[in-house]
C-alpha positions in Angstrom: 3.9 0.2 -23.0 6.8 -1.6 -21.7 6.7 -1.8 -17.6 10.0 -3.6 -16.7 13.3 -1.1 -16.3 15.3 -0.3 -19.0 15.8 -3.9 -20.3 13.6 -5.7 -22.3 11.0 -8.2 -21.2 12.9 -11.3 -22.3 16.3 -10.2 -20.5 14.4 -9.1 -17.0 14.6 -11.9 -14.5 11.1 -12.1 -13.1 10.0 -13.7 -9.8 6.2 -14.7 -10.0 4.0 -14.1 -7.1 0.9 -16.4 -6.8 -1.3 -14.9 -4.8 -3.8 -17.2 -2.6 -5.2 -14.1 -0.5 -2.5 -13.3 2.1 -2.9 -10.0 3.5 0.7 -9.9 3.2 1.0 -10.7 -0.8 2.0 -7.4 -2.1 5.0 -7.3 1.0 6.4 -10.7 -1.1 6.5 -8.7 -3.8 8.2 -5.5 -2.7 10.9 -7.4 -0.6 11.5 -9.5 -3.7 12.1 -5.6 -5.4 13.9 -4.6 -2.7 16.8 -6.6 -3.5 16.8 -5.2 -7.0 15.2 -8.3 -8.8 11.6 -7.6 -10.7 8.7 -9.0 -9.2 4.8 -9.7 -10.6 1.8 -10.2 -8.7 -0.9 -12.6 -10.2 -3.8 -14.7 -9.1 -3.6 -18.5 -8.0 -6.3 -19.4 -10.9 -4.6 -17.1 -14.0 -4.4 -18.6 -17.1 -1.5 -21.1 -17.2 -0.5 -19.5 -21.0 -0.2 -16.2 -19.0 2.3 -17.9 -16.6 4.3 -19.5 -19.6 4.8 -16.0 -21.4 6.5 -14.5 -17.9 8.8 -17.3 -18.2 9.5 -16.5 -14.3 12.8 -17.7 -12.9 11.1 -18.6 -9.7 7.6 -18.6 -8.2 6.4 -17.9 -4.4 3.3 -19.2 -3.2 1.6 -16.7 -0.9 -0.3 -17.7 2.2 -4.0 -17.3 2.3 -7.3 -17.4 4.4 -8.5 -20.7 3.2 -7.9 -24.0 4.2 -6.6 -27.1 2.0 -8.7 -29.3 4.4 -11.8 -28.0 2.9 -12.8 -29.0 -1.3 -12.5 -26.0 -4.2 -10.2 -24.4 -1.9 -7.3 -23.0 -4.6 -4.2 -24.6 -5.7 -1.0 -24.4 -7.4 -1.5 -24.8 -11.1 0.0 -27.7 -13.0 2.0 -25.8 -14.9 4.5 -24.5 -11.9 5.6 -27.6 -11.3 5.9 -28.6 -15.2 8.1 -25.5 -15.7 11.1 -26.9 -13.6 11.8 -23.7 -11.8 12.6 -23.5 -8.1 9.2 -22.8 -5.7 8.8 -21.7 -2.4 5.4 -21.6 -0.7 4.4 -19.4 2.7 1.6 -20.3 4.9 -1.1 -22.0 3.0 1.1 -21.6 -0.1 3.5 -24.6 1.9 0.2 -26.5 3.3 -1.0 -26.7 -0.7 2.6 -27.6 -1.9 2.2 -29.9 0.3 -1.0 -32.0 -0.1 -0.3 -32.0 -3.7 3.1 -33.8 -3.2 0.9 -36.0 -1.1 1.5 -35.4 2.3 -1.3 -34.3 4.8 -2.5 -31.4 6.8 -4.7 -30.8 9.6 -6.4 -28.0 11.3 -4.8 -26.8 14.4 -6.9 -27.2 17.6 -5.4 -23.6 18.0 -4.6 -20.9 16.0 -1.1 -19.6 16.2 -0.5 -15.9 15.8 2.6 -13.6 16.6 6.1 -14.7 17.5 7.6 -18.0 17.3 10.9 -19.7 18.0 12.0 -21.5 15.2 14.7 -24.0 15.2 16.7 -24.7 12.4 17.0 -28.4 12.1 18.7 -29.6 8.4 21.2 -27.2 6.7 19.9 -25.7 4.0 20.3 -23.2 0.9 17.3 -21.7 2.4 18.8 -20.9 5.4 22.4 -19.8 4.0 24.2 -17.4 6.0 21.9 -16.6 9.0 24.7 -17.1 11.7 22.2 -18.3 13.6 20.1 -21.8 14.6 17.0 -20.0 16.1 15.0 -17.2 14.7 12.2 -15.4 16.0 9.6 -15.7 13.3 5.9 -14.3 13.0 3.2 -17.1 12.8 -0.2 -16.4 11.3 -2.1 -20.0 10.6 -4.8 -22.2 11.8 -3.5 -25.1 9.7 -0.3 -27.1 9.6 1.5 -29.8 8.0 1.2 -32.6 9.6 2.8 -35.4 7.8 5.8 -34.4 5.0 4.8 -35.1 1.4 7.0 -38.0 -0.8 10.6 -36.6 -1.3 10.7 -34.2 1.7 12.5 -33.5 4.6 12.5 -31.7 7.7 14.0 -28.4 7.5 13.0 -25.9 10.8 10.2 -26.4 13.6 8.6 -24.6 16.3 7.5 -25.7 19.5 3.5 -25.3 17.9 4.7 -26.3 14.5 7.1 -29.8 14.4 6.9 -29.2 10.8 7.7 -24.9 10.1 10.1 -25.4 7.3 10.5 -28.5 4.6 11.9 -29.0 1.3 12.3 -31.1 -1.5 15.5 -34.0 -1.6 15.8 -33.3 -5.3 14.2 -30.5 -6.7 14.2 -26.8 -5.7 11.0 -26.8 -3.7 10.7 -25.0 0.0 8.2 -24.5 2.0 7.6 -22.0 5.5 5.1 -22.0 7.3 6.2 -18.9 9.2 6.0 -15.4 7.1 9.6 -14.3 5.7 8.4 -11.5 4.5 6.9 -9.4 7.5 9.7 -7.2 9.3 8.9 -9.3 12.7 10.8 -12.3 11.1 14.5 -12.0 12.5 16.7 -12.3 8.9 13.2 -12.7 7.1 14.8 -10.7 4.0 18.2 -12.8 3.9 15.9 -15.7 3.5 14.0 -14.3 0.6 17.3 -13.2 -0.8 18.8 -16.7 -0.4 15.5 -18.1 -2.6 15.6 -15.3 -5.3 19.5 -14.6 -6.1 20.9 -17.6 -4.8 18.4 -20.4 -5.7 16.7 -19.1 -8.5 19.8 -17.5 -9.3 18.2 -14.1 -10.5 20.1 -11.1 -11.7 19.6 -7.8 -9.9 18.6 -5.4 -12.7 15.2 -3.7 -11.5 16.6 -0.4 -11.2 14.6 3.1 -10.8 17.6 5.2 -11.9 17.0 3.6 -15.4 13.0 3.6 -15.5 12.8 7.3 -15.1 14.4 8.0 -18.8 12.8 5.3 -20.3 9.3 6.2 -18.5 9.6 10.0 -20.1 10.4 8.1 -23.6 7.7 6.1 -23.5 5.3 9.0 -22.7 6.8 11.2 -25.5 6.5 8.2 -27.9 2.7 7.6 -26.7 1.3 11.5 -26.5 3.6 12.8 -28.8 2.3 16.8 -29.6 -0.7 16.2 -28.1 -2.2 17.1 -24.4 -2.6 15.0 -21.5 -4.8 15.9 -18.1 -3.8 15.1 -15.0 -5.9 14.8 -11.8 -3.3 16.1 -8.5 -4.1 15.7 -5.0 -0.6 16.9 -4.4 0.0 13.2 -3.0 2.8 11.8 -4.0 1.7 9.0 -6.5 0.1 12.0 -8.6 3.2 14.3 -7.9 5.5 11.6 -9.2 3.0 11.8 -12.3 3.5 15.2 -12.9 6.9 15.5 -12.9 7.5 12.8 -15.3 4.7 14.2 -17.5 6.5 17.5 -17.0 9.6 16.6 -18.2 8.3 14.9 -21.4 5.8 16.9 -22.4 6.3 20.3 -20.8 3.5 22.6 -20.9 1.1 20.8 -22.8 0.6 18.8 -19.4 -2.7 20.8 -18.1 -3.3 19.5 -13.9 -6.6 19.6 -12.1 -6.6 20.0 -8.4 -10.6 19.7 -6.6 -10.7 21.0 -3.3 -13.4 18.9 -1.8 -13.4 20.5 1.6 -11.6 17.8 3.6 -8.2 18.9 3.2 -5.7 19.6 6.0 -5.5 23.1 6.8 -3.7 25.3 4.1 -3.2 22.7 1.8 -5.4 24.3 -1.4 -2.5 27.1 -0.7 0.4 24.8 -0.4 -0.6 23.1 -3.5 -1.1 26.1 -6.1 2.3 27.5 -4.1 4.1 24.7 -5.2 3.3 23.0 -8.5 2.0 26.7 -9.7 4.5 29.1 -8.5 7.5 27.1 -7.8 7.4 24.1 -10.6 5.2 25.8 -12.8 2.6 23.9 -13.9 -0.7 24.2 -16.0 -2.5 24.1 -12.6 -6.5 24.3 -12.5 -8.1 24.2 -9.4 -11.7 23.6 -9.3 -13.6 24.4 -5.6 -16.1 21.4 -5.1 -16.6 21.9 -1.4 -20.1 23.0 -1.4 -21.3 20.3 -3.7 -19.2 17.6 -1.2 -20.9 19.1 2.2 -24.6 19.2 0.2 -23.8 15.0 -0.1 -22.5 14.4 3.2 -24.8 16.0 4.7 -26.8 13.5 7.4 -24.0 10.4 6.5 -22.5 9.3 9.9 -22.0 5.5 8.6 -18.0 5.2 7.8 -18.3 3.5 4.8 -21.1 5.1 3.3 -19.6 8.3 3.6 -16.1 7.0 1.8 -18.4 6.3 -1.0 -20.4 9.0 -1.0 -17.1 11.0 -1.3 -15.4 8.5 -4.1 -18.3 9.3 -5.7 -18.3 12.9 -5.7 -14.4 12.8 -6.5 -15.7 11.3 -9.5 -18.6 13.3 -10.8 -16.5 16.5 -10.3 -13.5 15.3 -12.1 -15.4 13.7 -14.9 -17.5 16.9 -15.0 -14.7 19.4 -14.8 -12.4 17.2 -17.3 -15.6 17.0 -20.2 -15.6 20.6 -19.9 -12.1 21.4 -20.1 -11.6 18.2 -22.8 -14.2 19.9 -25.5 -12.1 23.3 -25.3 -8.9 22.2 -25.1 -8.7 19.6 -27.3 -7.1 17.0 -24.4 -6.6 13.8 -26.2 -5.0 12.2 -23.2 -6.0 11.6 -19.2 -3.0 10.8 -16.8 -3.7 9.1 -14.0 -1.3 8.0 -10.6 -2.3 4.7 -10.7 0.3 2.1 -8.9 0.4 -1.3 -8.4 -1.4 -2.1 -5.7 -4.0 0.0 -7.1 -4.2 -2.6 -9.9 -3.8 -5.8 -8.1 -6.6 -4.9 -5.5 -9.4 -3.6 -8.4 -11.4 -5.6 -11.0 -8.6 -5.5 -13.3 -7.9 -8.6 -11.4 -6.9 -12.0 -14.2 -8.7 -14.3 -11.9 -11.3 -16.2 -13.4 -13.0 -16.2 -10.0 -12.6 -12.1 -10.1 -12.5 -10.9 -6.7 -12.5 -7.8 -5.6 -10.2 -6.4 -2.4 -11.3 -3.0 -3.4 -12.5 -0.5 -5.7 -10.0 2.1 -7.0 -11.2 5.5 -9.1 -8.0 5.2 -10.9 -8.7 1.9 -12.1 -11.2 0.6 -14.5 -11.7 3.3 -17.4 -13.1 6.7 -18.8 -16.5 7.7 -18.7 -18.5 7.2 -22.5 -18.4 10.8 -22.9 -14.5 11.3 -23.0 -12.7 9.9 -25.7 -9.2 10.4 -24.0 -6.7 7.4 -23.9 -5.0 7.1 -20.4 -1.3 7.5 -19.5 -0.3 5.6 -16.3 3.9 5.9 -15.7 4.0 4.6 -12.5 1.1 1.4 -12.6 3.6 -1.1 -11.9 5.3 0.5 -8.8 4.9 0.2 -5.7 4.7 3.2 -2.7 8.1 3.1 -1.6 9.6 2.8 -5.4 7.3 5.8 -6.3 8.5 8.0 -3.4 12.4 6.9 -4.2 11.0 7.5 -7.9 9.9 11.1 -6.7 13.5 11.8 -5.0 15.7 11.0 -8.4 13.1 13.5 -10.2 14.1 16.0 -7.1 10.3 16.5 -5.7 11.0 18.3 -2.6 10.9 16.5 0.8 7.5 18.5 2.3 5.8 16.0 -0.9 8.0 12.9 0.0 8.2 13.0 3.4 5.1 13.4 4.1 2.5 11.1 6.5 -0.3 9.7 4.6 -3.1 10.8 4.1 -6.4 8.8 3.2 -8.1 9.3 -0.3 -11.7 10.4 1.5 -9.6 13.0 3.6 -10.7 14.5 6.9 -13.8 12.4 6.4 -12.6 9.3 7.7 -11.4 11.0 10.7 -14.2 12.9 11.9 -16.3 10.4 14.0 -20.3 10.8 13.0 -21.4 13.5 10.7 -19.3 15.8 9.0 -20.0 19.6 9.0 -18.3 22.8 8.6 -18.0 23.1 11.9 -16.1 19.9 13.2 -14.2 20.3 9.7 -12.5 23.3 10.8 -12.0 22.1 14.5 -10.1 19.2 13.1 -8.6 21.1 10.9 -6.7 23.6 13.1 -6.1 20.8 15.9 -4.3 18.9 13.2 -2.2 21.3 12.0 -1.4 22.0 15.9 0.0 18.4 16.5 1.8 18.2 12.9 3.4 21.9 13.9 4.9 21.0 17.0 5.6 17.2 15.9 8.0 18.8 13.6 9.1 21.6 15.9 10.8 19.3 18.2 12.0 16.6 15.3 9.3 14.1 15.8 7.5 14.6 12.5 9.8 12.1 10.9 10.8 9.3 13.2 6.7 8.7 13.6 5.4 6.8 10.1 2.1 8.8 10.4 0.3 11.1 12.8 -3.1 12.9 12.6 -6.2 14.3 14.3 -9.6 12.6 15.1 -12.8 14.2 16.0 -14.9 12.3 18.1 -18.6 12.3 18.2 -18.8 12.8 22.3 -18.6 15.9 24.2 -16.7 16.4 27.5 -16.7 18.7 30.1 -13.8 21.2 30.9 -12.7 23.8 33.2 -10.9 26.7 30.7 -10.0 29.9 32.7 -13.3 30.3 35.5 -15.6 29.2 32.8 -16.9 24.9 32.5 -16.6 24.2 28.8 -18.8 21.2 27.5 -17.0 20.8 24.1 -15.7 18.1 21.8 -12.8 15.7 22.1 -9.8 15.1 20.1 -7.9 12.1 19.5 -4.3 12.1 18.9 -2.8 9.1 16.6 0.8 8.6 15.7 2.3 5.0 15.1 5.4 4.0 13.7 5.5 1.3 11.1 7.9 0.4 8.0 5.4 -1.7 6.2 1.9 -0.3 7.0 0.5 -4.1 7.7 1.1 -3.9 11.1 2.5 -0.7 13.3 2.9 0.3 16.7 2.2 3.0 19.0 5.0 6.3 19.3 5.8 6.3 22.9 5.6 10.2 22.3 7.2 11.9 25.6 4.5 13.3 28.0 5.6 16.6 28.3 5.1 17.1 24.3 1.6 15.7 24.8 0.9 17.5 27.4 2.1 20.7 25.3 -0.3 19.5 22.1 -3.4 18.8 24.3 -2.8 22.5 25.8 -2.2 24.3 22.8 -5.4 22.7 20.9 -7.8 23.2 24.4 -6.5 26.9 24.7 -6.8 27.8 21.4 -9.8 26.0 20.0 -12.9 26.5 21.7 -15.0 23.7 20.1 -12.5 21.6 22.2 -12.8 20.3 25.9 -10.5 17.2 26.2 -7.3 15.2 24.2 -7.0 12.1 24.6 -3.8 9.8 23.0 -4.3 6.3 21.4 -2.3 3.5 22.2 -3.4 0.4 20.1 -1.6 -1.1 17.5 -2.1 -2.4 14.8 -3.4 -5.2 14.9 -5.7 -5.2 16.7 -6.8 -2.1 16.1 -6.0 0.4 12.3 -4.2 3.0 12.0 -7.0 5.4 10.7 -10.6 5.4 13.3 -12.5 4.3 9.8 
């Protein structure tokens, strides 16, 4: 199946993303897409034949948690700098481009994170149109160049960093060693846009309006007649699924929805109302909560428990889909895998395969069902899939919504989860949510939620003293998700959510509101 837009692989322009670790790897990417030119994802060590067949028209080093001062710390291969094609290296991506050019770099006696002035010292294509000599910039590195390789020159500095931005005299290489791509860099986009249209010279053709039809052509040419399962969570990467699966193949699209127990309030109801009632769907819903409390039962370690419930996930689908696959006849299993889902599992190229994560999308069928997988949407990212879901008119209570993690309510119930604290959270979430979009907050916050806490408080309701649980409110505002800061909610609404969940729950002694960001802290408690 063909991944890249509506034009062929040869007539994409593709920008090649090597990644050396960077937390911040996958943003590269998506701000390269953002401008509407393609962009891939691969490991520092892939094979350099792989690298040759993408024939990119530029490559960006990523930064990384290494250090180039150390030996078998990764490299750029050979082959970027054989292909003659313009490079520009981030972080450890610019400290590697540039002790391979020869130049030298040393470990800072102090690591420098957060903002940074920078100050624009040689013009430069790089810097093109910023009206401006000095940018705030966000720093993240304990190394820096000390000493500019053969051929270089001095581009930017900062008062930590003499040497924050260099390139070549000759050829199209530039380096940063500030991070471009994270929305605390001041004109960080213009400057990836001044690398990938205007030095690489890429054409903007990576558009979604196009990849929808050709998406639904490629699923009728790869299923044909024949039926395809779906698992929905009513999220939208799986909503996004099912409608293009819907509009190719219609009713022989059968979708399994598994009610594990940990959904928000009402959402089982929400779900069949929609995809059932409103889009008509082949909708089976399968109830799995008894089987997902019997597992938990006991777990209070946070990441046993998201396994134990990954697990679970899995067993029941694969249990359900057997069943349903031997009397239907299902030759096909759809799946809402995207990209990230990819890059972060085992389906990694590296030779050195690591591992960020785990992913039940990714990684193949049980023995027992002989079903070939469908996957649309496996090289898009979030924000394409959601823009994806709004051209294929998936209504905003699906696109607009806050995220929610893949183990559900049992990541945000501190300790051991029960039936009990389960419903507690349940109908305090569904409190804040409610009056969050009562008075228009719901969507100028990224996310908001509920957390149970594992502590009891005393409280005063009425003339009686309550010794109850407590409840954490959370909601930050973010564009990326890699970093996010606190909503500076208005008292009086907090005030009106801590009253309304005390009053009316009486599991419930005490709110309390968090006000870390991220960093430090993450958005979800586990």
């Amino acid at each position: 199946m063909s991944i890249k837009g509506s034009l062929s692989k040869e007539d994409l322009d593709t920008i090649l993303v090597l990644d050396f670790g960077s937390q911040y790897t996958q943003l590269i990417a998506r701000r390269v897409r953002e401008l509407g030119v393609y962009s891939e994802i691969y490991p520092w060590d892939i094979a350099p034949e792989k690298i040759s067949s993408l024939r990119p028209k530029g490559v960006i080093l990523s930064g990384g948690p290494e250090s180039v001062t150390q030996e078998n710390t990764p490299r750029i291969p050979e082959i970027i700098f054989n292909l003659d094609i313009p490079i520009l290296g981030i972080c450890y991506g610019m400290q590697t481009l540039a002790e391979q050019n020869g130049g030298s770099v040393r470990t800072s006696s102090k690591k420098e994170f957060g903002y940074a002035e920078l100050k624009i010292e040689h013009s430069s294509k790089i810097f093109n149109d910023l009206d401006a000599d000095n940018l705030d910039v966000w720093m993240s590195h304990g190394d820096h160049v000390s000493i500019l390789p053969d051929g270089f020159i001095l581009s930017a500095s900062t008062e930590s960093a003499p040497i924050a931005a260099m390139e070549h005299k000759d050829k199209p290489y530039y380096a940063l060693q500030f991070h471009p791509e994270v929305t605390h860099t001041n004109k960080g986009q213009k400057i990836i846009e001044n690398f990938t249209v205007e030095i690489c010279k890429s054409q903007k053709t990576w558009k979604l309006d196009d990849l929808i039809e050709q998406r639904i052509q490629e699923i009728k040419a790869q299923v044909g007649d024949k039926k395809v399962l779906l698992g929905l969570s009513g999220g939208v990467d799986s909503s996004v699924t099912a409608m293009l699966l819907d509009r190719a193949i219609g009713k022989n699209l059968i979708c399994m929805f598994v009610d594990n127990g940990l959904l928000r309030k009402n959402e089982v109801k929400e779900v069949i109302d929609l995809f059932k009632n409103k889009i008509d769907l082949n909708l089976e819903v399968v109830d799995a909560k008894k089987t997902f409390y019997r597992h938990l039962k006991g777990i209070t370690d946070p990441e046993q428990k998201r396994k134990v419930i990954g697990r679970t996930f899995i067993d029941v689908f694969d249990n359900e889909s057997v069943n349903l696959h031997s009397s239907s006849e299902i030759n096909f299993l759809a799946q809402g895998t995207i990209y990230p889902d990819v890059i972060e599992s085992s389906e990694s190229e590296s030779k050195e395969a690591r591992i960020i994560k785990s992913h039940h999308n990714v990684g193949g069928l049980p023995d027992e069902m002989k079903m070939n997988l469908v996957e649309p949407i496996r090289d898009l990212f979030k924000d394409e899939v959601r823009k994806m879901g709004a051209l294929l008119n998936l209504p905003d209570e699906i696109l607009k919504r806050h995220p929610f993690p893949g183990p559900g309510l049992g990541v945000r119930i501190l300790g051991e989860i029960n039936q009990e604290n389960i419903y507690i959270l349940q109908e305090a979430d569904a409190i804040f949510i409610e009056e969050l979009k009562k008075e228009g907050f719901y969507d100028e916050v990224s996310q908001a939620f509920c957390v149970y806490l594992p502590v009891k408080s005393v409280g005063v309701v009425g003339d009686e003293r309550r010794y109850a649980d407590v409840i954490a409110l959370r909601a930050v505002k973010t564009i990326d998700f890699m970093t996010a800061e606190w909503s500076k909610l208005p008292y009086d609404f907090l005030g009106k959510v801590s009253n309304r969940i005390v009053n009316e729950l009486e599991g419930v002694s005490r709110v309390v509101y968090d006000i870390s960001g991220k960093p430090p802290a993450t958005i979800e408690w586990e």
